[in-house]
PASEBA-1860 file (N, C-alpha, C; in nm, 3 decimals):
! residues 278
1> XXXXXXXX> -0.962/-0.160/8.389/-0.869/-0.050/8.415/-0.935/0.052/8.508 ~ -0.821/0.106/8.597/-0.934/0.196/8.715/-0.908/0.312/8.597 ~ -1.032/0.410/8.660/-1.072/0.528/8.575/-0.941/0.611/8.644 ~ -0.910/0.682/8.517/-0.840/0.784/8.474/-0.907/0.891/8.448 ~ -0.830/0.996/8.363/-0.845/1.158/8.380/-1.034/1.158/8.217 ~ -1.135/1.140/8.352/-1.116/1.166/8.482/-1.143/1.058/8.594 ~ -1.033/1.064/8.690/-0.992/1.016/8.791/-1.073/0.944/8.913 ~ -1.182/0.876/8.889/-1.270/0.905/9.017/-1.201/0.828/9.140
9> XXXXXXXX> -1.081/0.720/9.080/-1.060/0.696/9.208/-0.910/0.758/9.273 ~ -0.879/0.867/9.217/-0.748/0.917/9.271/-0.815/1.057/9.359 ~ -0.702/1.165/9.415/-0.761/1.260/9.443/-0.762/1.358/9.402 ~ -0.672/1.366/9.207/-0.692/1.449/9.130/-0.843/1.463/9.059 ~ -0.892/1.362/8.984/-1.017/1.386/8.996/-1.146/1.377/9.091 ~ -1.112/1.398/9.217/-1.239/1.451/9.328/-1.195/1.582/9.381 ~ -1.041/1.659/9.304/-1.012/1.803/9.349/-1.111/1.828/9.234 ~ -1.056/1.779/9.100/-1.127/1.865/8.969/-1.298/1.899/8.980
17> XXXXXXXX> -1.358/1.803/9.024/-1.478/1.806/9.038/-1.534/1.901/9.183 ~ -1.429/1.891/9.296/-1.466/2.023/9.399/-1.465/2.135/9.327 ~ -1.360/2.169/9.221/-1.298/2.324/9.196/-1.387/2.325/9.056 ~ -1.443/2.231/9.005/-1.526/2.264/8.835/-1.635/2.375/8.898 ~ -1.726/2.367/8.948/-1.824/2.440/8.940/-1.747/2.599/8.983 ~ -1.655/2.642/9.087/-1.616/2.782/9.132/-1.540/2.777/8.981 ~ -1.478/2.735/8.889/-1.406/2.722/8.783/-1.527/2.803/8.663 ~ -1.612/2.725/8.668/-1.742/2.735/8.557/-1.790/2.897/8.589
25> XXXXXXXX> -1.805/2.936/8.723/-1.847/3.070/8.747/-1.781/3.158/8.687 ~ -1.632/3.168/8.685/-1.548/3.257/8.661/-1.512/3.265/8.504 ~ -1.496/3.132/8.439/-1.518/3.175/8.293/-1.645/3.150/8.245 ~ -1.762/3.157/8.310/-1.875/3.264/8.241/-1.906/3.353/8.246 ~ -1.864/3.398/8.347/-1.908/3.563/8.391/-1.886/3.629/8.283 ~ -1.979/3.748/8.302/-1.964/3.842/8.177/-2.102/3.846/8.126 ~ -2.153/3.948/8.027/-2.296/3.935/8.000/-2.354/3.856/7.952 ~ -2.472/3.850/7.971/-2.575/3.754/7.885/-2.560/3.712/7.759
33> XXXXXXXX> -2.557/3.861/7.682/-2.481/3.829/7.509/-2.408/3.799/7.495 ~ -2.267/3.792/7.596/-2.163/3.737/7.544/-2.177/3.604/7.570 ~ -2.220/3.551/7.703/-2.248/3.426/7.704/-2.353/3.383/7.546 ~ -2.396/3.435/7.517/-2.491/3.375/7.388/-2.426/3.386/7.268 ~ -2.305/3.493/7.244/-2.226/3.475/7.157/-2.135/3.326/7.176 ~ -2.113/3.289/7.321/-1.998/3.194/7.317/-2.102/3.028/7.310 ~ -2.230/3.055/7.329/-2.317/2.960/7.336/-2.251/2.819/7.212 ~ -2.264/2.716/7.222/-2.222/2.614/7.116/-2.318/2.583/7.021
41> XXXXXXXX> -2.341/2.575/6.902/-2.401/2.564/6.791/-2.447/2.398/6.844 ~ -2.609/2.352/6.805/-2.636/2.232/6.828/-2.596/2.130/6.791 ~ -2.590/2.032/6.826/-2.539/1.901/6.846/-2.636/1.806/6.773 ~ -2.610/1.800/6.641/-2.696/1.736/6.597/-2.728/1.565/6.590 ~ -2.548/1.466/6.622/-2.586/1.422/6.671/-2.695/1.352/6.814 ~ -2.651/1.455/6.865/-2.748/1.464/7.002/-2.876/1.429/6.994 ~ -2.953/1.508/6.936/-3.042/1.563/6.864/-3.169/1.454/6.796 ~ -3.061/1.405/6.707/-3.113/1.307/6.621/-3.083/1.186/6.723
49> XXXXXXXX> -3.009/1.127/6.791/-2.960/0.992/6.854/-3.041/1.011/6.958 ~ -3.087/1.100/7.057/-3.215/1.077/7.171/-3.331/1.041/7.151 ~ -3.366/1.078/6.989/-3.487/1.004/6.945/-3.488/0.829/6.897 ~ -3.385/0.784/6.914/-3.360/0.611/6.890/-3.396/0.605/7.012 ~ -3.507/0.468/6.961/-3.522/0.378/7.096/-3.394/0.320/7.149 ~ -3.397/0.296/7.315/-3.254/0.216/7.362/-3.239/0.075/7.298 ~ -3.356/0.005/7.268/-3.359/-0.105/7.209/-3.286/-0.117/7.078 ~ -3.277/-0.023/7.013/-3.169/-0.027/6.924/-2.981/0.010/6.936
57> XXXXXXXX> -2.937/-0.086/6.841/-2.798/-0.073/6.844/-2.733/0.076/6.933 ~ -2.784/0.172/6.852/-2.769/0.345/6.825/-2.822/0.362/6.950 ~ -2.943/0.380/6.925/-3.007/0.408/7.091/-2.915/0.359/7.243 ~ -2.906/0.267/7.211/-2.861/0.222/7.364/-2.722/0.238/7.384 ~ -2.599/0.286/7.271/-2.535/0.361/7.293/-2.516/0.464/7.327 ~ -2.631/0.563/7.270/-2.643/0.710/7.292/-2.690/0.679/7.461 ~ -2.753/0.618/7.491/-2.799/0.658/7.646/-2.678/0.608/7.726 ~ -2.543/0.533/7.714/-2.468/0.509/7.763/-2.375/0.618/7.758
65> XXXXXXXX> -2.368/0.695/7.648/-2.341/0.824/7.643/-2.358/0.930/7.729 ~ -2.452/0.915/7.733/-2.560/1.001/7.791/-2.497/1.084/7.925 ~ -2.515/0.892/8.042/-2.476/0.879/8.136/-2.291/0.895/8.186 ~ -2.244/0.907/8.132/-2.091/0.863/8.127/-2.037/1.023/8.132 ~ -1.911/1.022/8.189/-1.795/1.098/8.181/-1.764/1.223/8.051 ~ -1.793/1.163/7.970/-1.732/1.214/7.842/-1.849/1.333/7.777 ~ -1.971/1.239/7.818/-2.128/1.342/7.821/-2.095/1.499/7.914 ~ -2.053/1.453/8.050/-2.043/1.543/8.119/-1.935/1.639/8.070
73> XXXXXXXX> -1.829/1.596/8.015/-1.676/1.695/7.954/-1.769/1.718/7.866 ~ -1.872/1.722/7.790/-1.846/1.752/7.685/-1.815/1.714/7.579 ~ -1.735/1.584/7.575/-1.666/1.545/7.424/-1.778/1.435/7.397 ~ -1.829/1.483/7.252/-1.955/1.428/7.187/-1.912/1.338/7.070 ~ -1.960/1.301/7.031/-1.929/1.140/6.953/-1.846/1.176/6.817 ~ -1.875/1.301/6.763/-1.737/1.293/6.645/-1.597/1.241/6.730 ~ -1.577/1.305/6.867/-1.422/1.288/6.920/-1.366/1.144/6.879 ~ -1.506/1.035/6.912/-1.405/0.892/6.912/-1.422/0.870/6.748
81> XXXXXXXX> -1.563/0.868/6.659/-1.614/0.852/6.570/-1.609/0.909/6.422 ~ -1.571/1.030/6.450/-1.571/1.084/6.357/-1.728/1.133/6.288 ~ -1.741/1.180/6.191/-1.890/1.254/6.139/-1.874/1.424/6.184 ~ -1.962/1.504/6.145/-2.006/1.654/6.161/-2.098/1.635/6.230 ~ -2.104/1.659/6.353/-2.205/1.719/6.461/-2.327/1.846/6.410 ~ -2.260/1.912/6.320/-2.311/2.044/6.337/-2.374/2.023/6.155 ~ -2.374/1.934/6.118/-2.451/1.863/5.931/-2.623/1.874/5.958 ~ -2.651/1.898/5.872/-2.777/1.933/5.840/-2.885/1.790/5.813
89> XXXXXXXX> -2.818/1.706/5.765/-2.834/1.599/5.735/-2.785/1.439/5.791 ~ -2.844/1.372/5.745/-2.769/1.230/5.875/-2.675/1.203/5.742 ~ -2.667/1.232/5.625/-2.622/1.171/5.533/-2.449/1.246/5.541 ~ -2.438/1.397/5.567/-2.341/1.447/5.622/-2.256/1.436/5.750 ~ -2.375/1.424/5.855/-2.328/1.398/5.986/-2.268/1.301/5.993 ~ -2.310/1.190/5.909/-2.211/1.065/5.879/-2.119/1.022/5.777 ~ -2.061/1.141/5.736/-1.925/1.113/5.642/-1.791/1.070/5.712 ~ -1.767/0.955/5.609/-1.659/0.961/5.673/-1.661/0.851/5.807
97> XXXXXXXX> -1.793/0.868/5.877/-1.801/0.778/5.965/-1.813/0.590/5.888 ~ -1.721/0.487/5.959/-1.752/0.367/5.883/-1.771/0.316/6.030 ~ -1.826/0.159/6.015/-1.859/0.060/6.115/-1.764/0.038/6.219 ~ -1.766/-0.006/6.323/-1.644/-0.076/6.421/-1.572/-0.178/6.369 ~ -1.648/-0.290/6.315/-1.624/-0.379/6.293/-1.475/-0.373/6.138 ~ -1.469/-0.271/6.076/-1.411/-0.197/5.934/-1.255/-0.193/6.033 ~ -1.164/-0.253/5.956/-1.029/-0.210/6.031/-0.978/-0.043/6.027 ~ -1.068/0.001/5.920/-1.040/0.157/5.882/-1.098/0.231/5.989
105> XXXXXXXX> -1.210/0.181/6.120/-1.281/0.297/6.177/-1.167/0.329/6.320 ~ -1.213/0.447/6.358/-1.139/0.464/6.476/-1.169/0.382/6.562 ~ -1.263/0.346/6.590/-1.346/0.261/6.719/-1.317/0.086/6.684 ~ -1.244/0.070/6.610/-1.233/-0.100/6.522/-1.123/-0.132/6.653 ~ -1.151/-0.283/6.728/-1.064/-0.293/6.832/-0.932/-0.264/6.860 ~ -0.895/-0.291/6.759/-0.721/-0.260/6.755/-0.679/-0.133/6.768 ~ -0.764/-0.045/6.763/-0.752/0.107/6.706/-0.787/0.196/6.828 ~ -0.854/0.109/6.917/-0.936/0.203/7.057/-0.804/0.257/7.109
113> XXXXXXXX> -0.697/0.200/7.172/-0.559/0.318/7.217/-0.565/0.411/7.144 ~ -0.558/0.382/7.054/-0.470/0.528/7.010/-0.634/0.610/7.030 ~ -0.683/0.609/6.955/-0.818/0.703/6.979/-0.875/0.698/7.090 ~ -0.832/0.656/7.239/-0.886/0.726/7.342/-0.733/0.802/7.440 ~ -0.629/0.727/7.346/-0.479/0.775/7.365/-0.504/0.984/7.346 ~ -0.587/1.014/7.236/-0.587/1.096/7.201/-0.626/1.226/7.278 ~ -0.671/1.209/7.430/-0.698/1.283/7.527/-0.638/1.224/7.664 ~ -0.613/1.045/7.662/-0.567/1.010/7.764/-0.457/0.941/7.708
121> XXXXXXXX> -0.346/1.060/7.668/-0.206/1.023/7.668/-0.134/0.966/7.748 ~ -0.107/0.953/7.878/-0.059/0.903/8.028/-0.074/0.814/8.012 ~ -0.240/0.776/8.024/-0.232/0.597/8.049/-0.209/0.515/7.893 ~ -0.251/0.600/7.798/-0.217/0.510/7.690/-0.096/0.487/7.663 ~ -0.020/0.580/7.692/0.172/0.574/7.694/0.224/0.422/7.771 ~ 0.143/0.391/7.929/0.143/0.316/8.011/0.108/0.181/7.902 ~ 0.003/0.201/7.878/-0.083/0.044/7.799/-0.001/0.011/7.688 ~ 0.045/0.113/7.603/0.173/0.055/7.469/0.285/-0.004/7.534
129> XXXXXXXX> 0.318/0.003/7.698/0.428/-0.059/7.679/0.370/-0.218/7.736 ~ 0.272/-0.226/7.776/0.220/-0.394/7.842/0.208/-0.443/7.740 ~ 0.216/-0.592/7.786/0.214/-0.729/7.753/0.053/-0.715/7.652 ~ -0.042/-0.661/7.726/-0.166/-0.652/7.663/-0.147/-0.619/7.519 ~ -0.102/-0.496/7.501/-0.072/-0.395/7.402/-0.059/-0.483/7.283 ~ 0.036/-0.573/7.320/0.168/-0.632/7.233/0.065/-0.732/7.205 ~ 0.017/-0.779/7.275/-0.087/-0.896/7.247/-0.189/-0.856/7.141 ~ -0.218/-0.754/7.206/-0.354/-0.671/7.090/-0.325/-0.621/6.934
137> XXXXXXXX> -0.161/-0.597/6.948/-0.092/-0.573/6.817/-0.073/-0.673/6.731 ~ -0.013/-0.816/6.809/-0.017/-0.920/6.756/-0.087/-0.998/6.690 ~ -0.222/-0.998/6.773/-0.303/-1.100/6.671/-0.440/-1.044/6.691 ~ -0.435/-0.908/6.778/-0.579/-0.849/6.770/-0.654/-0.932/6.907 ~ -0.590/-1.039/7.011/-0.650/-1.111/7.091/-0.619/-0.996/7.237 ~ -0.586/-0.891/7.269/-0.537/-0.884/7.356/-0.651/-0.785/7.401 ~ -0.654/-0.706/7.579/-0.788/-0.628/7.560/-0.721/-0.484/7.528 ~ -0.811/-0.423/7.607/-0.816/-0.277/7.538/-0.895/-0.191/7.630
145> XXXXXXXX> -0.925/-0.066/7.610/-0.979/0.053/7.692/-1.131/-0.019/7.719 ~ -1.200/-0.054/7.619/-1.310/-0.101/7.635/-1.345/-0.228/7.735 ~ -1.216/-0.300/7.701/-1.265/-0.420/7.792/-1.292/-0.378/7.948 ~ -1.201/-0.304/8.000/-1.223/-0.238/8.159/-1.371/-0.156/8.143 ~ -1.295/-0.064/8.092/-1.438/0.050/8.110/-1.575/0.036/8.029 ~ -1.601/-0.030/7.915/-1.695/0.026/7.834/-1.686/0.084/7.714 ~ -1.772/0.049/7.628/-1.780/0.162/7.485/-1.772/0.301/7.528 ~ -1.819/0.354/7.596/-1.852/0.456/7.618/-1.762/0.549/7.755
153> XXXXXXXX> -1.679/0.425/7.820/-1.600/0.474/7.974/-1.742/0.497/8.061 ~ -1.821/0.429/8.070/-1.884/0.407/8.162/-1.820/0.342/8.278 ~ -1.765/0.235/8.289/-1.762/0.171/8.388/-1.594/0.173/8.463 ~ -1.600/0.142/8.574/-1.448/0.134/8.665/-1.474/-0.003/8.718 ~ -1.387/-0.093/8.706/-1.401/-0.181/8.770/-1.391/-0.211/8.910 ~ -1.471/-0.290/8.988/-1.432/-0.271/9.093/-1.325/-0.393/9.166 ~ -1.303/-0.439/9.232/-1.235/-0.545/9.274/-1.262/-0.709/9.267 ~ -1.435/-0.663/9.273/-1.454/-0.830/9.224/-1.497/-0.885/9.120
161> XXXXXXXX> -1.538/-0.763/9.029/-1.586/-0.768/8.869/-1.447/-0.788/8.817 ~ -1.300/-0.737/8.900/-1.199/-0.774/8.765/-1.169/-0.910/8.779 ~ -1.244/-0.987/8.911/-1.210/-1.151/8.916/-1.234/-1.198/8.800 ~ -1.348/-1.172/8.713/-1.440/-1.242/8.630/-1.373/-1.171/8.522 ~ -1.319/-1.055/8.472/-1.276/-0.960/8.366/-1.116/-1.037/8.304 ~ -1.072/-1.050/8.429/-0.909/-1.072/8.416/-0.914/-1.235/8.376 ~ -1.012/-1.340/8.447/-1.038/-1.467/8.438/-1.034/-1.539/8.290 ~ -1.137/-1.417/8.228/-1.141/-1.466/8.106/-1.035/-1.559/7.999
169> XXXXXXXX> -0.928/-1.466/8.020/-0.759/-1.534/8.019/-0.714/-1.617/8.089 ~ -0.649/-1.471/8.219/-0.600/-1.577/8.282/-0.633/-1.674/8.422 ~ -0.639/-1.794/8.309/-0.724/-1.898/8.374/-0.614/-2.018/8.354 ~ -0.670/-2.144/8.405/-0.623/-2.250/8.375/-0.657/-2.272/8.256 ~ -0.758/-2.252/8.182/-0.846/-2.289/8.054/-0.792/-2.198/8.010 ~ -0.770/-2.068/8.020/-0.746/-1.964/7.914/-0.591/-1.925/7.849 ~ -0.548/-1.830/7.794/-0.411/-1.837/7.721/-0.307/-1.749/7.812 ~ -0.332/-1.713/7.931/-0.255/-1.632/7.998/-0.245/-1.700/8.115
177> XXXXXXXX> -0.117/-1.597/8.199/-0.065/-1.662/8.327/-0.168/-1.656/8.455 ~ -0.238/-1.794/8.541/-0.317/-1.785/8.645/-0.236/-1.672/8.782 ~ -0.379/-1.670/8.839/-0.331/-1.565/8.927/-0.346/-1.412/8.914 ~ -0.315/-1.409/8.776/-0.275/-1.235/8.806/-0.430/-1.173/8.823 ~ -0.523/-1.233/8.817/-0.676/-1.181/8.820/-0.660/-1.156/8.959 ~ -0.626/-1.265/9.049/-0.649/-1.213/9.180/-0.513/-1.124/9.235 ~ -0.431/-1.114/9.197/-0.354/-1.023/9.206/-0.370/-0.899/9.165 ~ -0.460/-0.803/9.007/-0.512/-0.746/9.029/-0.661/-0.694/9.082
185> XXXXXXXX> -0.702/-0.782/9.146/-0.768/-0.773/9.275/-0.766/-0.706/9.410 ~ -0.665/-0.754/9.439/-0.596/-0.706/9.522/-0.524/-0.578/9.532 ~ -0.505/-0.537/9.385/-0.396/-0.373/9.412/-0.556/-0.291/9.421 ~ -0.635/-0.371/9.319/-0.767/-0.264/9.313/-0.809/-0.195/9.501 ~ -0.810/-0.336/9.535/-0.861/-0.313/9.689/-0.789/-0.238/9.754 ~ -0.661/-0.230/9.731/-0.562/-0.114/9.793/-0.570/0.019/9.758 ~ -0.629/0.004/9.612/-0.642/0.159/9.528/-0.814/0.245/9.572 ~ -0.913/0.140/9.605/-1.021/0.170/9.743/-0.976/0.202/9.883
193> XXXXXXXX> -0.909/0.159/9.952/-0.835/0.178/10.082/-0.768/0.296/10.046 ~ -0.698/0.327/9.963/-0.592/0.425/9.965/-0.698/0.586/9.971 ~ -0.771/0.554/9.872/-0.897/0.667/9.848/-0.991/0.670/9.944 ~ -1.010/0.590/9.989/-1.112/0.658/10.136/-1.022/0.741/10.229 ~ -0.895/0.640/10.282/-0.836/0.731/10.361/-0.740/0.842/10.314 ~ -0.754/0.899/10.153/-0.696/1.022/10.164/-0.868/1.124/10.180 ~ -0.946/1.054/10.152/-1.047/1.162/10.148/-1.077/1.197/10.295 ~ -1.094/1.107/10.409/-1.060/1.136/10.568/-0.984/1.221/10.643
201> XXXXXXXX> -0.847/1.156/10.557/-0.743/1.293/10.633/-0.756/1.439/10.540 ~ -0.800/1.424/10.417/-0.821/1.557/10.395/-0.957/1.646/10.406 ~ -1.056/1.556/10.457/-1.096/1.621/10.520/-1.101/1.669/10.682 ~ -1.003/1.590/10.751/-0.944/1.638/10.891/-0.893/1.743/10.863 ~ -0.780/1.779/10.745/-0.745/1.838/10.768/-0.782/1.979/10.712 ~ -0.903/1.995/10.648/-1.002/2.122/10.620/-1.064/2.197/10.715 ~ -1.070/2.094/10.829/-1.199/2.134/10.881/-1.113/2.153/11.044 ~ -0.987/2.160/11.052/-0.903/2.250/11.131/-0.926/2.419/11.145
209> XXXXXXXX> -0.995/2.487/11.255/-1.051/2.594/11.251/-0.869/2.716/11.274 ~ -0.791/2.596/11.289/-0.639/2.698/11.313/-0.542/2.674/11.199 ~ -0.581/2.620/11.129/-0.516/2.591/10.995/-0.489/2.458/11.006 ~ -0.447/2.442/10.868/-0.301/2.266/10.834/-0.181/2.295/10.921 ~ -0.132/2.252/10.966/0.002/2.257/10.958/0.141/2.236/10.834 ~ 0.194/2.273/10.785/0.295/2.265/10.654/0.334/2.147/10.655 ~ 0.379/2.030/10.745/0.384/1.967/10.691/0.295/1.829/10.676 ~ 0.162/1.899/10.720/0.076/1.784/10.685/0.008/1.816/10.528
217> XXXXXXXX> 0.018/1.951/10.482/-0.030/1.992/10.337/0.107/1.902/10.247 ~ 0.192/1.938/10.292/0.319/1.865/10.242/0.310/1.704/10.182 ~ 0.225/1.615/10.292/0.215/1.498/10.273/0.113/1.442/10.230 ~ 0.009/1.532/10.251/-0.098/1.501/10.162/-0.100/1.548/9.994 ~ -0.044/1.658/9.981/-0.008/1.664/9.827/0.037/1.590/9.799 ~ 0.204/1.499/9.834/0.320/1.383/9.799/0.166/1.250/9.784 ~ 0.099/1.240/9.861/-0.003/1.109/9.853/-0.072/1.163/9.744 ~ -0.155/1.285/9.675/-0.219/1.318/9.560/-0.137/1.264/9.461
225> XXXXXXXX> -0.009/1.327/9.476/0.066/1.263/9.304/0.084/1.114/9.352 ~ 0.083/1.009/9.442/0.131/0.872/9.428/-0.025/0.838/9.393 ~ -0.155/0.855/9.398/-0.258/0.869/9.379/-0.248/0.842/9.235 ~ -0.224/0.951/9.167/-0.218/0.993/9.028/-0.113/0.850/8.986 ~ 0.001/0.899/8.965/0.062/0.793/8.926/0.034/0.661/8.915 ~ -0.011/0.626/9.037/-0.048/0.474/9.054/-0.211/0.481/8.987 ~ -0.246/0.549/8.935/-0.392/0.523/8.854/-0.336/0.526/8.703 ~ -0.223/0.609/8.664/-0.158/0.541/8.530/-0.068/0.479/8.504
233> XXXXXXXX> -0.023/0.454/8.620/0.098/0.333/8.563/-0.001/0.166/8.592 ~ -0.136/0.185/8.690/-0.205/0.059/8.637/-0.191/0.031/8.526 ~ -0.252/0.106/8.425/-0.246/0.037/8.297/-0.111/-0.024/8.208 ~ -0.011/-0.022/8.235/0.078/-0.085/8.231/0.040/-0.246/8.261 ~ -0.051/-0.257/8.369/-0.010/-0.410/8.436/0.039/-0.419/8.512 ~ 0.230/-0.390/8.541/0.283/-0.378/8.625/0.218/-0.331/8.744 ~ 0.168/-0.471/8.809/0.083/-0.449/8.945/0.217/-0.415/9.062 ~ 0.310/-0.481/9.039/0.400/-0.403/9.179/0.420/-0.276/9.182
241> XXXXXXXX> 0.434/-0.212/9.047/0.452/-0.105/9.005/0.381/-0.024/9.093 ~ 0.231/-0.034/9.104/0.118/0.041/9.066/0.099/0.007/9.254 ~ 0.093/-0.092/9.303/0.123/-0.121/9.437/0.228/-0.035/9.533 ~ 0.338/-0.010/9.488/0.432/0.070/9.577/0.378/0.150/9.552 ~ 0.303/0.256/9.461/0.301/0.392/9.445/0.202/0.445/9.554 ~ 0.055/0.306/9.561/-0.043/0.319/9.661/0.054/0.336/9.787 ~ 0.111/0.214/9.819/0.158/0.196/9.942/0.258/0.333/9.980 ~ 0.317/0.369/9.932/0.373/0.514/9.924/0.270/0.644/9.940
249> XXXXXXXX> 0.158/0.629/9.882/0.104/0.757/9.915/-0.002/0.741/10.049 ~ -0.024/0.590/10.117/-0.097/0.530/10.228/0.019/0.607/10.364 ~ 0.183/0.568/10.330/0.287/0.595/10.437/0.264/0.794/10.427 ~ 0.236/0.822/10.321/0.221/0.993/10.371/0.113/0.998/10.405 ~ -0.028/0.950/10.356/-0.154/0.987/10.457/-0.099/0.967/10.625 ~ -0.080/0.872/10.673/-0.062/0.803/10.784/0.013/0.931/10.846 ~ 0.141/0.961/10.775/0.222/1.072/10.845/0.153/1.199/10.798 ~ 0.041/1.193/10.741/-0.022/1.368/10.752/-0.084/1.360/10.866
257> XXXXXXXX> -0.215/1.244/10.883/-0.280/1.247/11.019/-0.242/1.235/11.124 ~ -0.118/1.163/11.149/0.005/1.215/11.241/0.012/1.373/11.261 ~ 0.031/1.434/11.200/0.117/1.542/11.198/0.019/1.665/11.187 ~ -0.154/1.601/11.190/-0.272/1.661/11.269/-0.283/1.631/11.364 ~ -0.262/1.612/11.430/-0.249/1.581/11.587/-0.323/1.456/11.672 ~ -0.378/1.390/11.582/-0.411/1.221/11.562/-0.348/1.122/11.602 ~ -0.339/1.023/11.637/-0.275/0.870/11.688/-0.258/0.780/11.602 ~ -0.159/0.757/11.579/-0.112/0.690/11.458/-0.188/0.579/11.447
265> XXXXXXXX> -0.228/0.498/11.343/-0.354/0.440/11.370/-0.264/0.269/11.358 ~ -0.332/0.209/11.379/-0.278/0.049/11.355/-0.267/0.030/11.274 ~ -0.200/-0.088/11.244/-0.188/-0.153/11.068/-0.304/-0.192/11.044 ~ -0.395/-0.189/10.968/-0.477/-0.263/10.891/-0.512/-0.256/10.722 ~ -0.622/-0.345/10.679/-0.632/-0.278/10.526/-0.553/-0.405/10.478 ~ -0.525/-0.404/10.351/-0.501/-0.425/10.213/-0.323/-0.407/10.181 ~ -0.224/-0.411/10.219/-0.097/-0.431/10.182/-0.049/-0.507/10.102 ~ -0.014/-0.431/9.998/0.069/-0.545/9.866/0.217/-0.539/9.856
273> XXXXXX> 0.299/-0.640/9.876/0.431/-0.634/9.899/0.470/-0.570/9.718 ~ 0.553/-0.533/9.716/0.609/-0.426/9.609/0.782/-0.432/9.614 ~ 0.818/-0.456/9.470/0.950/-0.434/9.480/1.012/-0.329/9.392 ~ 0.922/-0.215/9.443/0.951/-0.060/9.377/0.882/-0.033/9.279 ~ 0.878/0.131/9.280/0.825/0.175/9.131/0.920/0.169/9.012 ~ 0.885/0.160/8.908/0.969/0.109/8.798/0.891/0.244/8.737
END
């Protein structure tokens, strides 16, 4: 599944990450003490889990942690897991917490939607209505948040890792329909194409010493939300779906850099025929 909120391959999350740090200035400002009043009480998982070697189970989760998205927000392992962060004890910090493997834990396969649903409502709304979903409800065979990204949302797939991801199934050998691996292949490669060239024309069009013109801000916003969209209605599946939305926000880049005073450029790239957004 391509990464979602946050976004790395749309151009909502590479605005969030321009505007976080001028964001971070403005709600800290203010004094020292108050910053130390608002300071966060320690993290005791933290704390205690940096001292596991990676070689262990624990350990080599926590450093996947570490590295990942969710480290950087902020949201620390009670969010998916459950336990007290802030327990005195490992015997507290882990109430309540049970195994993955336990149909009762949050993290138990069947259970990962809804508990990463729980901040990424959009795409999980998207994934309850696929074929996957239904599969995963059914007999527990189907994938899930993890299979794309990781325990942890480490990873985005890229175009030729989902050859081998999607294969697993659908294969000739496996229980699903051939093809669609390289079919989502292919939207991936469009959803790379689409993101370089909005990051090009918007930066053409920054670095205009006489301004944008209105209606090239116009068309580059309309390409931000087909951006967005088409990074959660992927998870649906519905690859045409998720295809027109690219190809829709590719026809407004094209007509923003137009409409900077640019030469309309040739066809090239990655085109996936589409029979609308649904």
């Amino acid at each position: 599944m391509p990464p979602t909120n946050p976004r790395p391959l749309t151009s909502g999350g590479r605005l969030l990450r321009v505007l976080a740090p001028g964001l971070a200035l403005l709600l800290g400002a203010g004094s020292a003490s108050a910053q130390a009043r608002r300071a966060p009480a320690p993290d005791q998982c933290v704390t205690c889990h940096a001292r596991l070697p990676e070689t262990s189970g624990a350990g080599h989760g926590f450093a996947a942690w570490r590295g990942s998205p969710h480290a950087k927000a902020g949201v620390g392992c009670e969010a998916c897991h459950g336990g007290n962060p802030a327990a005195a004890s490992a015997a507290e910090a882990h109430r309540g917490v049970v195994r993955s493997g336990d149909t009762a834990s949050t993290v138990f396969f069947a259970r990962i939607p809804a508990t990463c649903g729980r901040c990424h409502a959009a795409e999980a709304a998207y994934f309850r209505s696929s074929v996957h979903y239904a599969r995963l409800r059914s007999d527990g065979h189907g994938p899930n948040c993890v299979t794309c990204h990781g325990s942890m949302a480490t990873t985005v797939l890229t175009p030729e890792r989902v050859l081998g991801t999607c294969s697993a199934c659908h294969s000739a050998a496996g229980v699903a329909s051939v093809g669609k691996s390289r079919e989502a292949a292919q939207v991936l490669a469009l959803v790379r194409a689409t993101s370089v060239l909005y990051d090009v024309v918007s930066t053409s069009a920054g670095a205009r010493a006489a301004g944008t013109p209105a209606r090239a801000r116009t068309l580059i916003a309309d390409a931000e939300r087909h951006l967005a969209a088409a990074a959660e209605v992927w998870h649906s599946f519905r690859l045409d779906s998720a295809a027109a939305r690219l190809n829709a926000a590719r026809g407004d880049l094209v007509g923003a850099w137009v409409a900077l005073g640019h030469p309309a450029p040739r066809e090239t790239g990655v085109r996936i025929p589409a029979r609308g957004p649904r």
